[in-house]
Every structure is written in C-alpha cells, then in structure tokens.
N, C-alpha and C positions, 0 to 999 in steps of 0.2 A: 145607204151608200157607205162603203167601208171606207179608210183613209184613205188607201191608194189610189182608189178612183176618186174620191173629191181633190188629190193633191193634183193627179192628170187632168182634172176637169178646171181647176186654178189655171194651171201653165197653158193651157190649151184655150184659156180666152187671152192671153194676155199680162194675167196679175201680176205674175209673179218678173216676169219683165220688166215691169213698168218700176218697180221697188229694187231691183239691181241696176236699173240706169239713175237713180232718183239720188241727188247731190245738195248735201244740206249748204252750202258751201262753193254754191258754182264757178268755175274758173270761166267759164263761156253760157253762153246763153244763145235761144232761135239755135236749136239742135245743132250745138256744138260751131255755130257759125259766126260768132261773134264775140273775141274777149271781153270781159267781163272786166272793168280797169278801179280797181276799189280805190278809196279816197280815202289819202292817209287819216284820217281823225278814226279813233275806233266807235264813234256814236253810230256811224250809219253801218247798215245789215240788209242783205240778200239774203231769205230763206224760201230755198225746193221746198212745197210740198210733199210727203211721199206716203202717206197713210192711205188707208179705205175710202175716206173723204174725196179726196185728192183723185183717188182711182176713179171714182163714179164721177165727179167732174169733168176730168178724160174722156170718159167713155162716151158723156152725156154730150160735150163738144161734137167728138165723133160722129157721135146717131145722129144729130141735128146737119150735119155738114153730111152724109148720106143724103139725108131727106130733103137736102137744099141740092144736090148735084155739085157739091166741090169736092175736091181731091184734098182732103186733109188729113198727111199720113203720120204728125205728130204733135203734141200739144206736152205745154210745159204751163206750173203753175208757181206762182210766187209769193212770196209776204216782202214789201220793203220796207225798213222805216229808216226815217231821215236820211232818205236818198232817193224820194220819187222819182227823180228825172232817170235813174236806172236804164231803165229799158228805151224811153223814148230815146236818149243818146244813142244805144246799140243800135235800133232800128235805125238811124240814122247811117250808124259807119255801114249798113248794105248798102249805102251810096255807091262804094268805091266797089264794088262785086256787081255796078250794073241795074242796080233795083230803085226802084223811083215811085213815089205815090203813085197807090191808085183808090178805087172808086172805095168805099165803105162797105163792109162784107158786116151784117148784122147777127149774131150769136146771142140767143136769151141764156143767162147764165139765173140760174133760178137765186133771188134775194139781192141777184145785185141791181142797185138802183144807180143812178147818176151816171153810167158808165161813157166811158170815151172807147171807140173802134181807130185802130188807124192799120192801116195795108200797104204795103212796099210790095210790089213784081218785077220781074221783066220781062227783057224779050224774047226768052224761051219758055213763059210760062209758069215759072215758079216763082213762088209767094212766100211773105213770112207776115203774119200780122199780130195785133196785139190787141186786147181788153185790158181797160183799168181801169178800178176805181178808188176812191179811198175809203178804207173802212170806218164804219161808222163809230162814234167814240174813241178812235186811239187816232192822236196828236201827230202826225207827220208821218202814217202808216198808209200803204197804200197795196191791194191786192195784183197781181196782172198774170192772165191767160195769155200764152205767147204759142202760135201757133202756125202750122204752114206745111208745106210739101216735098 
C-alpha cells in the first residue's frame, strides 16, 4: 500500500480525528460539556490521553457498545493524579442540564480491575457516563473512560 492510501485509509477510520480533538490539558470534559474547574494548588493534574493506546481503547469502547445496542457516539480518556474526585464532580454539574442517575451501563475495559460505572441521562435520551479506576501502584492516580451520546 503506498503512503497515500494508508494516510486515506488513517482519516477514513477515524485516527487521525481523534489526535486533532485530543487535549493534554482540558478546559471541559463529557465532550465539551462540562467546565473543567482546576484547583488552585499545582499538585493535582488532568491528562487527555491521545496516542495509539488511547485510540484502540476508543475504538474498543465503541465496538462493545455496537454489540451491546447503545448509541455511543464519543468516548474520552483520562490520567488524574491528586484530584480523583475530577470527574465524579463534573458528572454531577449535568444536574443543572437535566440529567440524573440512571441504571449501570457495564464496559470490559481490558486490565482494568476494581472498576466503578456511573450513568447520568435524561428525558430526551441522552447520556454521559463514566469508568474509573485507580491505577495500580501510583499514589492518588486514577484512570477514567468518560463517555456518551
């Protein structure tokens, strides 16, 4: 395959998309739906994923939410350290947008163990949810799959 078709064969699944949206640094989180409010001390850190790793994790989300029958049309992934509660806050402020727990939406993320699911929807349907867990051997580090419609 010459470069130009493997480079149209990249853009035409995806890759190269996913690596132009991908934010070492997020000012927002849950696709763009929710500021992101850091905390003055410079210890704690939010880091996008954005490499190959990162991609196949996407994708693999994806395939599995096919084969489950949900509508999951974005997926975001994370590293936080000394600042877990991160995300569980944000999912919270979809309070004020209308979204309210719902039932546990199960995702095998391949090596993660101990993992926690939680789900926010509402009454039109749309959802944002989250995986986490903490990584194993590092101190106040925690992973999280943030994903939804």
């Amino acid at each position: 395959m010459n470069r130009w078709m493997m480079l149209a064969s990249v853009a035409a699944l995806g890759t190269s998309v996913s690596y132009a949206q991908c934010n070492t640094r997020p000012s927002y989180s849950f696709n763009g739906q929710v500021k992101i409010e850091y905390p003055r001390s410079n210890a704690a850190s939010v880091y996008q994923f954005c490499g190959p790793s990162a991609t196949r994790l996407k994708q693999d989300i994806l395939s599995q939410s096919r084969k489950l029958g949900l509508d999951v049309r974005w997926v975001e992934y994370y590293r936080v350290a000394n600042w877990v509660s991160v995300f569980h806050d944000s999912i919270y402020q979809t309070r004020s947008m209308g979204f309210q727990q719902e039932k546990y939406k199960q995702f095998n993320v391949a090596g993660w163990h101990d993992m926690e699911t939680l789900v926010y929807g509402n009454a039109s349907g749309r959802y944002v949810g989250m995986i986490s867990r903490t990584v194993p051997g590092m101190r106040n580090t925690s992973e999280f799959v943030l994903y939804g419609n």
